[in-house]
TITOR-286587 format. One record per atom (N, C-alpha, C, O): residue in one letter; atom name; x, z, y; residue number from 1. Coordinates in steps of 0.1 Angstrom, whole numbers. Example, Ala and Ser with C-alpha at 12.3 -4.5 7.8 and 13.67 -1.06 7.14 Angstrom:
% TITOR-286587
r: a; a: N; u: 132; w: 78; v: -57; k: 1
r: a; a: CA; u: 123; w: 78; v: -45; k: 1
r: a; a: C; u: 132; w: 78; v: -33; k: 1
r: a; a: O; u: 142; w: 85; v: -33; k: 1
r: s; a: N; u: 128; w: 71; v: -22; k: 2
r: s; a: CA; u: 137; w: 71; v: -11; k: 2
r: s; a: C; u: 129; w: 79; v: 0; k: 2
r: s; a: O; u: 134; w: 80; v: 11; k: 2
***
This chain:
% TITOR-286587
r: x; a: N; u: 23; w: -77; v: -49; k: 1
r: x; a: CA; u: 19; w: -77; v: -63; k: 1
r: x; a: C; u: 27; w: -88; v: -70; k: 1
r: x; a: O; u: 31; w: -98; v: -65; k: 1
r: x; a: N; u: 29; w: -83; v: -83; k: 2
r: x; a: CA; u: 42; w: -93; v: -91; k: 2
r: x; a: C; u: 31; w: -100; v: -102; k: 2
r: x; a: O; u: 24; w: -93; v: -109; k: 2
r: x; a: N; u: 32; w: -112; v: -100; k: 3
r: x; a: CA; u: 21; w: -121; v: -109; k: 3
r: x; a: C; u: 29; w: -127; v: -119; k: 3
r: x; a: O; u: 37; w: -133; v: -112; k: 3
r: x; a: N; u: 32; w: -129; v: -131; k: 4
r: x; a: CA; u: 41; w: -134; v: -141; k: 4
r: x; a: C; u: 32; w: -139; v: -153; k: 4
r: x; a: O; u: 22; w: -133; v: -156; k: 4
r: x; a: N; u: 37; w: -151; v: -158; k: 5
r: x; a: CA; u: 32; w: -154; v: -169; k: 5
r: x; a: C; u: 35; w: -145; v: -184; k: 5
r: x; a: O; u: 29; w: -143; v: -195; k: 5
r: x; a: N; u: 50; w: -140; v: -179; k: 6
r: x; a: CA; u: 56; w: -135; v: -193; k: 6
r: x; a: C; u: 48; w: -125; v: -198; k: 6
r: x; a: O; u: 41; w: -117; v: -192; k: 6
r: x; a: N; u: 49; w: -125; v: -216; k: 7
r: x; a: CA; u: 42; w: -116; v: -224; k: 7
r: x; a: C; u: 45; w: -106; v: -219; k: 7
r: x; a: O; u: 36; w: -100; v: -213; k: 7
r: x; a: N; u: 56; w: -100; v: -219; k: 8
r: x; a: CA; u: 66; w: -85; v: -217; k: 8
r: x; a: C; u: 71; w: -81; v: -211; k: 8
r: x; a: O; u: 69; w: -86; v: -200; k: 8
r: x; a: N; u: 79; w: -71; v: -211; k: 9
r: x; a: CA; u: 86; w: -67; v: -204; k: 9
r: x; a: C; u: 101; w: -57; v: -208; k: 9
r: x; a: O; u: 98; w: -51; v: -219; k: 9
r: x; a: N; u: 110; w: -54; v: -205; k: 10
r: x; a: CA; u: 119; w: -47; v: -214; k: 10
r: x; a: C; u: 118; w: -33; v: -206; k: 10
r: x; a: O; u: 121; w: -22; v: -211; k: 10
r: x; a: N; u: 115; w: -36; v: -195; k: 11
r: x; a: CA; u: 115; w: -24; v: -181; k: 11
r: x; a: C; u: 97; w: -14; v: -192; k: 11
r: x; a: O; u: 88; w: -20; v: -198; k: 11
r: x; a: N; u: 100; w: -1; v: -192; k: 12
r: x; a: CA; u: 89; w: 9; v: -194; k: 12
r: x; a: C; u: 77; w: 5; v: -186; k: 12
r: x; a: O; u: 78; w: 2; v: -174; k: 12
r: x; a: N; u: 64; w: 6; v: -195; k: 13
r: x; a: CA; u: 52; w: 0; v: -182; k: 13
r: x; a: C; u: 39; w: 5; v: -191; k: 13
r: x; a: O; u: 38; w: 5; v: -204; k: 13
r: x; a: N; u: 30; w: 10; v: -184; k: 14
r: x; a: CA; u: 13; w: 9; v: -191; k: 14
r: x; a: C; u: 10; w: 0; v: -187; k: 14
r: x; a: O; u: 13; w: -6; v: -177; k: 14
r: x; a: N; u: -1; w: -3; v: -197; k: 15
r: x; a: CA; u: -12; w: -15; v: -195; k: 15
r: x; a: C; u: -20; w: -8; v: -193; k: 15
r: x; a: O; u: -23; w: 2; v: -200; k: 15
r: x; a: N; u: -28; w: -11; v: -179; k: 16
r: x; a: CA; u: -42; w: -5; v: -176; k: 16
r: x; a: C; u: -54; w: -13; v: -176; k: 16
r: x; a: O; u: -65; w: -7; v: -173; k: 16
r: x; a: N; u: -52; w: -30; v: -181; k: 17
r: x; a: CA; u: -61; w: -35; v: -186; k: 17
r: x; a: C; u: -64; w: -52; v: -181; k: 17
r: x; a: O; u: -56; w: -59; v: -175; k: 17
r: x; a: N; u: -76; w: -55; v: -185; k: 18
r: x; a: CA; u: -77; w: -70; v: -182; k: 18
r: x; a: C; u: -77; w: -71; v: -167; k: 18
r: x; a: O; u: -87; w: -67; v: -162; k: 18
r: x; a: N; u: -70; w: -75; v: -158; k: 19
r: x; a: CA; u: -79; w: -84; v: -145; k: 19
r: x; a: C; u: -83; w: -98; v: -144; k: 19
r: x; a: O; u: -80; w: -107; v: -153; k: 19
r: x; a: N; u: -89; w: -100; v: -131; k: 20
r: x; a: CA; u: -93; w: -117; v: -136; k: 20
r: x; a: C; u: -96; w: -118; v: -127; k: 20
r: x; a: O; u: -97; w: -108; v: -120; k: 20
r: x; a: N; u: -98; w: -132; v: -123; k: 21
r: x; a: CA; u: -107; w: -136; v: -109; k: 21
r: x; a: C; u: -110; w: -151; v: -112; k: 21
r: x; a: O; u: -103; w: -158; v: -120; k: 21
r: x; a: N; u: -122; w: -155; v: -105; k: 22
r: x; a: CA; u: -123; w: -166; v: -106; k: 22
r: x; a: C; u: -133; w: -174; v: -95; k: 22
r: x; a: O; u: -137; w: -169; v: -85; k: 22
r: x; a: N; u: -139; w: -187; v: -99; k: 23
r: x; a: CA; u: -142; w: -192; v: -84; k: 23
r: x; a: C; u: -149; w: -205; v: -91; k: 23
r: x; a: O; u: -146; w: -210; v: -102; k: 23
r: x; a: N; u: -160; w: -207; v: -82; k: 24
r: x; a: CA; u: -165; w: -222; v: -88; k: 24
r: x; a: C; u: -165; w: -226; v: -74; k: 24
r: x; a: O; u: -170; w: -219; v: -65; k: 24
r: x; a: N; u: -159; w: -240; v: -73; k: 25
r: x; a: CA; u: -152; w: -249; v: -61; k: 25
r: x; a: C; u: -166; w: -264; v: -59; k: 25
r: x; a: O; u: -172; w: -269; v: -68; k: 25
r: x; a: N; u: -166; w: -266; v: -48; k: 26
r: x; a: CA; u: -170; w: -284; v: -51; k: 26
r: x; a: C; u: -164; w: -291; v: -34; k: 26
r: x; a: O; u: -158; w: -285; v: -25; k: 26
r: x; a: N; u: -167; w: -300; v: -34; k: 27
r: x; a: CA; u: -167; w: -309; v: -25; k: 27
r: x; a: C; u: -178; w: -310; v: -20; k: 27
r: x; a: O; u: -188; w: -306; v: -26; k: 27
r: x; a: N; u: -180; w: -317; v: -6; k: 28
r: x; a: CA; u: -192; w: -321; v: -1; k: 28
r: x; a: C; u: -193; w: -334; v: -2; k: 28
r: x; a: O; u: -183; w: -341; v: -1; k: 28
r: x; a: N; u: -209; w: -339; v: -4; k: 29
r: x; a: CA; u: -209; w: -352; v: -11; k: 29
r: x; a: C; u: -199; w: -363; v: -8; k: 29
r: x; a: O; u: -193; w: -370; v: -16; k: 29
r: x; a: N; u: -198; w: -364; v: 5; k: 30
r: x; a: CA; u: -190; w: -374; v: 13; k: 30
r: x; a: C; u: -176; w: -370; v: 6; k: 30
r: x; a: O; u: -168; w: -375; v: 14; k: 30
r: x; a: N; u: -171; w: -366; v: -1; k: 31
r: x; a: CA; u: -159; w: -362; v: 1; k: 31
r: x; a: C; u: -157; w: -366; v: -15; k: 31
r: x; a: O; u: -147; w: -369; v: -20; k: 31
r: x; a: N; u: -173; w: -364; v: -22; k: 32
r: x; a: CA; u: -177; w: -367; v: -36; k: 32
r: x; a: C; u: -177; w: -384; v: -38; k: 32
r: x; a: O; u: -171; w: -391; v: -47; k: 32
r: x; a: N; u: -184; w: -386; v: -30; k: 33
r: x; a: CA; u: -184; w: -403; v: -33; k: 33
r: x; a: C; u: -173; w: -411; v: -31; k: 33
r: x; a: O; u: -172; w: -422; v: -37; k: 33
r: x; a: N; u: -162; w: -407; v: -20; k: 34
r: x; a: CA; u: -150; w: -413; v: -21; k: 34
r: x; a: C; u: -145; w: -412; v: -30; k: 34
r: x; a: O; u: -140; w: -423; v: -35; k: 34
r: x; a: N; u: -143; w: -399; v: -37; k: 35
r: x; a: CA; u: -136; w: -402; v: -51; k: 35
r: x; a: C; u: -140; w: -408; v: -63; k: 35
r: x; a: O; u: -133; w: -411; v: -72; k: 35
r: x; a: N; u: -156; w: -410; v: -61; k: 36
r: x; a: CA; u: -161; w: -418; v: -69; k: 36
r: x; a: C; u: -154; w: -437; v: -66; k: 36
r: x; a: O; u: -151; w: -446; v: -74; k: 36
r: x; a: N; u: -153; w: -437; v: -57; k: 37
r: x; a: CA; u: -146; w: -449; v: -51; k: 37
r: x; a: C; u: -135; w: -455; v: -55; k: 37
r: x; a: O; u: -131; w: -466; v: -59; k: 37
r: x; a: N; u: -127; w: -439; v: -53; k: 38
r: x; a: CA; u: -113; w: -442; v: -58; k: 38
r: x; a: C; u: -112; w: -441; v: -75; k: 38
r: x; a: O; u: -100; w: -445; v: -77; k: 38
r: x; a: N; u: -117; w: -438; v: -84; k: 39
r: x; a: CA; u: -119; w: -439; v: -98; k: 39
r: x; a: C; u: -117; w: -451; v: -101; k: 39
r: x; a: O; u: -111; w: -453; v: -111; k: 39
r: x; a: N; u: -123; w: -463; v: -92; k: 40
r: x; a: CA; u: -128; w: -480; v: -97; k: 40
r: x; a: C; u: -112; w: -483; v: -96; k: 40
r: x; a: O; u: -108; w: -487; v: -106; k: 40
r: x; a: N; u: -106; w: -483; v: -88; k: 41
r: x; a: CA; u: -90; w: -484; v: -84; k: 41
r: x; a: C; u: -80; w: -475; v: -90; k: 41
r: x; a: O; u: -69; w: -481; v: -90; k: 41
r: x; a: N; u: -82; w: -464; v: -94; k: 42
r: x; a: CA; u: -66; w: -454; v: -96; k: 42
r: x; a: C; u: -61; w: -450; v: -89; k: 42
r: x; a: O; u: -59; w: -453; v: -78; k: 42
r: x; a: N; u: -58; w: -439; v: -97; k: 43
r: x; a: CA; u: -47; w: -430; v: -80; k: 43
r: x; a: C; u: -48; w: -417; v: -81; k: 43
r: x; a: O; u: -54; w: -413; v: -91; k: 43
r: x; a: N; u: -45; w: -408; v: -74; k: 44
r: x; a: CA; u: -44; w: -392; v: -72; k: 44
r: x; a: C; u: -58; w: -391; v: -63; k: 44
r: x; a: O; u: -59; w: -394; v: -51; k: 44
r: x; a: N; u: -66; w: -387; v: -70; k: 45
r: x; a: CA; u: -77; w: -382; v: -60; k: 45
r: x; a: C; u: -73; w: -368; v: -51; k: 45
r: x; a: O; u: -73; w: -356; v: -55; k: 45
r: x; a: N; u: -70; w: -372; v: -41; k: 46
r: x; a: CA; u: -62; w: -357; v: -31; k: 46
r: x; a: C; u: -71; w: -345; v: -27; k: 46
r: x; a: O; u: -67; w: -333; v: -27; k: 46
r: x; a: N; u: -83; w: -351; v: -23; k: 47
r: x; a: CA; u: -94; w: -343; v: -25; k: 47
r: x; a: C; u: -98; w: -331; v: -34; k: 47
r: x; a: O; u: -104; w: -320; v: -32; k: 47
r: x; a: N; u: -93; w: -336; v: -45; k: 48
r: x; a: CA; u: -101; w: -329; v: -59; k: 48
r: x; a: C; u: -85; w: -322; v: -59; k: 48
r: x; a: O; u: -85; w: -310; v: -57; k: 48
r: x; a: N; u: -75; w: -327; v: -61; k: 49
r: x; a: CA; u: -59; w: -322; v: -59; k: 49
r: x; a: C; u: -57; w: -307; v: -48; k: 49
r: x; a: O; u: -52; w: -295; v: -49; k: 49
r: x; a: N; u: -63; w: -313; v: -40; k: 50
r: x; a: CA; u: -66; w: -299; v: -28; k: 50
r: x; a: C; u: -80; w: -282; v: -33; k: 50
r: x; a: O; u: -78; w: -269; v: -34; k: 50
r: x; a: N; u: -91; w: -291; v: -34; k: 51
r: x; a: CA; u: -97; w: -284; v: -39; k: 51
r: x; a: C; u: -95; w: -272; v: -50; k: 51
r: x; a: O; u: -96; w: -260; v: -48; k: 51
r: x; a: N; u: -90; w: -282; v: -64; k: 52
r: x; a: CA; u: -82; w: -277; v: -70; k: 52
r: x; a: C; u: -73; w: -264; v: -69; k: 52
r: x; a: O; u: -75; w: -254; v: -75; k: 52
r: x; a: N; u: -63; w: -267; v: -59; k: 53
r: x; a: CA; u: -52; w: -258; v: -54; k: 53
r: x; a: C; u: -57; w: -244; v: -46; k: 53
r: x; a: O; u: -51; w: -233; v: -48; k: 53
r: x; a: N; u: -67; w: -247; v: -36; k: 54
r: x; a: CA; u: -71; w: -240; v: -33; k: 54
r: x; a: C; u: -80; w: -231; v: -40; k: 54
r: x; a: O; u: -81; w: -219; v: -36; k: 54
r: x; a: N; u: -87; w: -235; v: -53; k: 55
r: x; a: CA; u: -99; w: -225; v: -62; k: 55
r: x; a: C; u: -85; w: -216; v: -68; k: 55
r: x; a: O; u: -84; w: -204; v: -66; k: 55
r: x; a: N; u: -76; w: -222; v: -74; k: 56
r: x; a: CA; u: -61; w: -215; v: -80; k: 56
r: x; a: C; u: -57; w: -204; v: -68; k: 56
r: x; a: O; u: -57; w: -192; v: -71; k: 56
r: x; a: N; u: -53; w: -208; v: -59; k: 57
r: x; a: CA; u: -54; w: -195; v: -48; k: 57
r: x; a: C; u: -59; w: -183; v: -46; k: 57
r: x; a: O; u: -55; w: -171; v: -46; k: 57
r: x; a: N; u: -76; w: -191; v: -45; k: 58
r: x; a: CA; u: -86; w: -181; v: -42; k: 58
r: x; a: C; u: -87; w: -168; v: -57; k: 58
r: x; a: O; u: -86; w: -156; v: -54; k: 58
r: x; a: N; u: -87; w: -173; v: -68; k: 59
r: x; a: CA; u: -90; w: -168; v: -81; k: 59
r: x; a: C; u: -80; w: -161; v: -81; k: 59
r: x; a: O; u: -83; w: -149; v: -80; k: 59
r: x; a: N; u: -63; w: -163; v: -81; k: 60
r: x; a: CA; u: -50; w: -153; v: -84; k: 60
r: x; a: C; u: -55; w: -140; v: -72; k: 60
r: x; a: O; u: -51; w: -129; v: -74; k: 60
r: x; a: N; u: -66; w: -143; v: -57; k: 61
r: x; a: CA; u: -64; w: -133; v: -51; k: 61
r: x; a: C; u: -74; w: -125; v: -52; k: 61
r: x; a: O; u: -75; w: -115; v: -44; k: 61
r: x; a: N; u: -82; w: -127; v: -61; k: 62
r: x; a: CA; u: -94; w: -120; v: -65; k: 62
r: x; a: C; u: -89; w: -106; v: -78; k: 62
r: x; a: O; u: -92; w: -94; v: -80; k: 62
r: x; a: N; u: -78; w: -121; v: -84; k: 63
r: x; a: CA; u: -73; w: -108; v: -97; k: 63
r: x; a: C; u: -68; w: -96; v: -90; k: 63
r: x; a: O; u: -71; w: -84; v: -91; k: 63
r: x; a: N; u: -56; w: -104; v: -81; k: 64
r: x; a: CA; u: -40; w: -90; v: -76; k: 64
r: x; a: C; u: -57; w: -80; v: -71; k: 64
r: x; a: O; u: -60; w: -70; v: -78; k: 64
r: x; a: N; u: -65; w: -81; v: -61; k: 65
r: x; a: CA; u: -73; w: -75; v: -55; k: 65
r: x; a: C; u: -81; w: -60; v: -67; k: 65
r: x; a: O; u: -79; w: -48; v: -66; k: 65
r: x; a: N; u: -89; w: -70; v: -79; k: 66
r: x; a: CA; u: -83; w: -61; v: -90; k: 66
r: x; a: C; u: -76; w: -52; v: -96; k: 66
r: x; a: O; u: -79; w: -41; v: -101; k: 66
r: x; a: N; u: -67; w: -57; v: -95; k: 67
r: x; a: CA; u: -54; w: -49; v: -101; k: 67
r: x; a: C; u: -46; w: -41; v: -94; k: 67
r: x; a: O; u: -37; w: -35; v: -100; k: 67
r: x; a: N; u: -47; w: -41; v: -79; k: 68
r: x; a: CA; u: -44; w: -35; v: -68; k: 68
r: x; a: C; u: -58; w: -22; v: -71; k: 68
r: x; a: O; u: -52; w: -11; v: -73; k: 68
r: x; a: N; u: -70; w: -20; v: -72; k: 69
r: x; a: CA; u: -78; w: -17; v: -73; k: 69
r: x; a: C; u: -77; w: -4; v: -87; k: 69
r: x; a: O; u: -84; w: 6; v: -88; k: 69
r: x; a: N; u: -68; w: -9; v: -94; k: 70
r: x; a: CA; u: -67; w: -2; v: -107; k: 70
r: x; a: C; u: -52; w: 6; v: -103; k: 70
r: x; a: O; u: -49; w: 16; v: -109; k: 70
r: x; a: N; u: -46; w: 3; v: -96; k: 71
r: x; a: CA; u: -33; w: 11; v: -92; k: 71
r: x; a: C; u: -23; w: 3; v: -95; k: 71
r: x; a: O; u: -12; w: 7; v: -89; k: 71
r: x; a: N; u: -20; w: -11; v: -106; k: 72
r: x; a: CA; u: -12; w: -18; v: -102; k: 72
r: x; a: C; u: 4; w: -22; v: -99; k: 72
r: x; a: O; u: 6; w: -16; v: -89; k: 72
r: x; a: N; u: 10; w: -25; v: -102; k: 73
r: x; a: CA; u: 25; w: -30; v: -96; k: 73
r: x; a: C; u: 22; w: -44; v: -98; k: 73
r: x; a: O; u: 20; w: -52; v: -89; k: 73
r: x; a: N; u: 22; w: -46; v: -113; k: 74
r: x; a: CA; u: 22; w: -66; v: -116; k: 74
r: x; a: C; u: 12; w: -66; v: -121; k: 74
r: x; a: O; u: 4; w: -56; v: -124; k: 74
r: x; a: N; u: 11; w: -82; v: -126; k: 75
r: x; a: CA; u: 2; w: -86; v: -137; k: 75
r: x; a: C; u: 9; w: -93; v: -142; k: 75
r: x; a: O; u: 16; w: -101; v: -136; k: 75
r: x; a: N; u: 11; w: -93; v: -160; k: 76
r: x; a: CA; u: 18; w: -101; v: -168; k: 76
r: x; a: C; u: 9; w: -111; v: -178; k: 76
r: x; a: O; u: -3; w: -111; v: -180; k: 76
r: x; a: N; u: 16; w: -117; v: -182; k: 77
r: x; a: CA; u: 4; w: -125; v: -189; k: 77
r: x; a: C; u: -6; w: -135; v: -181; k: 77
r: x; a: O; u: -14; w: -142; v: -188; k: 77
r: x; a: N; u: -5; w: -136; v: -167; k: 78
r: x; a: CA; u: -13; w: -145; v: -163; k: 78
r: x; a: C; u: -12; w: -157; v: -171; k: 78
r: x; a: O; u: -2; w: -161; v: -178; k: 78
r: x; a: N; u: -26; w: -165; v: -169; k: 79
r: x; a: CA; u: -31; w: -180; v: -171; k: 79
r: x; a: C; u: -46; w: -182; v: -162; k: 79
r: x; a: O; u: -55; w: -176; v: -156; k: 79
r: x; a: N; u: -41; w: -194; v: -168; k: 80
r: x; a: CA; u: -56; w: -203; v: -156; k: 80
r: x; a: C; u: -60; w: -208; v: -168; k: 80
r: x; a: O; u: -53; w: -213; v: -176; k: 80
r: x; a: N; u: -79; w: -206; v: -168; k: 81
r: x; a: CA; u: -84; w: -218; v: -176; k: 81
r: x; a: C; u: -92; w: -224; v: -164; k: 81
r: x; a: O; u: -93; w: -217; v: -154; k: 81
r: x; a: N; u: -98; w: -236; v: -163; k: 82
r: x; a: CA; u: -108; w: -243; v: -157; k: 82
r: x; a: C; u: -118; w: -253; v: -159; k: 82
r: x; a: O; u: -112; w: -264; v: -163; k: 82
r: x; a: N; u: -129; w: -254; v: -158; k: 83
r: x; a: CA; u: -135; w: -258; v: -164; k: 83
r: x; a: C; u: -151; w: -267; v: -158; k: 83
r: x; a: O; u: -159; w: -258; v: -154; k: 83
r: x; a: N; u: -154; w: -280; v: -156; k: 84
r: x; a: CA; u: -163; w: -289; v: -150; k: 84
r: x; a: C; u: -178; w: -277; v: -154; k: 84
r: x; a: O; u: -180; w: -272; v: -165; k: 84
r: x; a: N; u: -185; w: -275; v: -142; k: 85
r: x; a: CA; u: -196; w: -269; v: -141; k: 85
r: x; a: C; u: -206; w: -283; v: -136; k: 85
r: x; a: O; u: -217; w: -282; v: -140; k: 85
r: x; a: N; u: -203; w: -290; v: -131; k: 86
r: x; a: CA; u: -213; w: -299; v: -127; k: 86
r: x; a: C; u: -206; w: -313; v: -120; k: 86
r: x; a: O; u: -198; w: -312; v: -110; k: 86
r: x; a: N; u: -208; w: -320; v: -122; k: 87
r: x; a: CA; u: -198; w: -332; v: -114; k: 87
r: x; a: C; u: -200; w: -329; v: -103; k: 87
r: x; a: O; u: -210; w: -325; v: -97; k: 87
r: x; a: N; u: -183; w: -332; v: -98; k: 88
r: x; a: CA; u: -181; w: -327; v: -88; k: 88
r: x; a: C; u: -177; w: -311; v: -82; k: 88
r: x; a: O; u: -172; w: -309; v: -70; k: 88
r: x; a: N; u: -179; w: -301; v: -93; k: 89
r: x; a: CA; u: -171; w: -291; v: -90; k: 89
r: x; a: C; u: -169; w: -279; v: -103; k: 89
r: x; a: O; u: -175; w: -278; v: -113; k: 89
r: x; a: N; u: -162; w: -274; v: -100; k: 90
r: x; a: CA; u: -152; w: -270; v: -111; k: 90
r: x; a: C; u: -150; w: -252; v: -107; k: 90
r: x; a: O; u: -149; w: -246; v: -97; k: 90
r: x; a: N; u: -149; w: -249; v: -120; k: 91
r: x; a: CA; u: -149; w: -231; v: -121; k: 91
r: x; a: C; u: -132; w: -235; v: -124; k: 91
r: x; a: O; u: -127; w: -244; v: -129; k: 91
r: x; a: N; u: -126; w: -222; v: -117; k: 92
r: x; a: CA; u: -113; w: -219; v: -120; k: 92
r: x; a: C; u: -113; w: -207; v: -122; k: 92
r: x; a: O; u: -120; w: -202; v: -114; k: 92
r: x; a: N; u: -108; w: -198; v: -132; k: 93
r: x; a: CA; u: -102; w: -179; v: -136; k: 93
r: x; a: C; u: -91; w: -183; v: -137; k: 93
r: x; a: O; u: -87; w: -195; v: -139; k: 93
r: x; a: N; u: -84; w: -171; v: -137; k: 94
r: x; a: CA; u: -72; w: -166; v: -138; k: 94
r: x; a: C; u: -73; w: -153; v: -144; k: 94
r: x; a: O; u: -82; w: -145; v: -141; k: 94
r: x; a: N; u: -66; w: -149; v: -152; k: 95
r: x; a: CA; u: -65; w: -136; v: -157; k: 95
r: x; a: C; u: -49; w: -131; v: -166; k: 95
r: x; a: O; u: -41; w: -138; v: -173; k: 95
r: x; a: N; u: -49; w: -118; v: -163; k: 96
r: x; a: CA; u: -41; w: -113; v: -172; k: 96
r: x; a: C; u: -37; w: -99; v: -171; k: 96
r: x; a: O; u: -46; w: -93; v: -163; k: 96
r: x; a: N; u: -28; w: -90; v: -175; k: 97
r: x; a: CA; u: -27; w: -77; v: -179; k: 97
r: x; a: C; u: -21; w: -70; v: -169; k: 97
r: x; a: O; u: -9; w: -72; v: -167; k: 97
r: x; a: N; u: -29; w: -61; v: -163; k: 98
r: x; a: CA; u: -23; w: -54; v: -147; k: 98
r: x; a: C; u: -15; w: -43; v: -160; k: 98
r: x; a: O; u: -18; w: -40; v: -171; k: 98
r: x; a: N; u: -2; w: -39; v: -151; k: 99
r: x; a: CA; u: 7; w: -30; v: -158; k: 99
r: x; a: C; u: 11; w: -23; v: -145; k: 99
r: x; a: O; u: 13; w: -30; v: -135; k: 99
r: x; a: N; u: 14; w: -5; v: -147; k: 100
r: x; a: CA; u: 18; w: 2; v: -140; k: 100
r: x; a: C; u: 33; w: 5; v: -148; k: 100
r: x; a: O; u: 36; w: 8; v: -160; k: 100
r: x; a: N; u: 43; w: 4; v: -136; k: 101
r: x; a: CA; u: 59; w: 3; v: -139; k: 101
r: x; a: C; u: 60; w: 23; v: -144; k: 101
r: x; a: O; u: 52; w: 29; v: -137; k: 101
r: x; a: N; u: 66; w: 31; v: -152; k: 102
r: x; a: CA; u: 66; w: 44; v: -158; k: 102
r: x; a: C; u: 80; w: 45; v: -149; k: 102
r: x; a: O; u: 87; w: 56; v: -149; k: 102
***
């Protein structure tokens, strides 16, 4: 599956519609309170950096899954929003316009 940010395309294509995926992530406390630790000091919390990475993963494979599901070639238009559900863990989507190549 071809995942692209771009609006368009110059190649002939239908839009068959929204896909999306998305995921709410956390840490386990221990993993919570070190980064509470590391806040007093600065720095890349790696933890939250990983987590992160991985919700972005999980979510793009929920979409293609989608959009494989609708018949599919790409999705154009992808983006990520994400957004704090509770200290300590975080919703990630992804979405954008599954297109069949004509």
């Amino acid at each position: 599956m071809i995942v692209m940010t771009t609006e368009t395309l110059t190649k002939d294509y239908e839009p068959l519609g929204l896909v999306r995926g998305s995921i709410i992530q956390s840490k386990h406390l221990g993993k919570d309170m070190a980064a509470g630790f590391k806040t007093l000091v600065g720095g890349e919390l790696k933890g939250y950096t990983q987590m992160m990475n991985e919700a972005r993963e999980t979510a793009i494979t929920r979409m293609t899954k989608q959009a494989e599901a609708l018949g599919a070639d790409a999705v154009i238009g992808m983006r990520f929003t994400s957004s704090s559900v509770m200290q300590g863990a975080a919703e990630v989507t992804c979405y954008g316009t599954a297109i069949k190549y004509k």
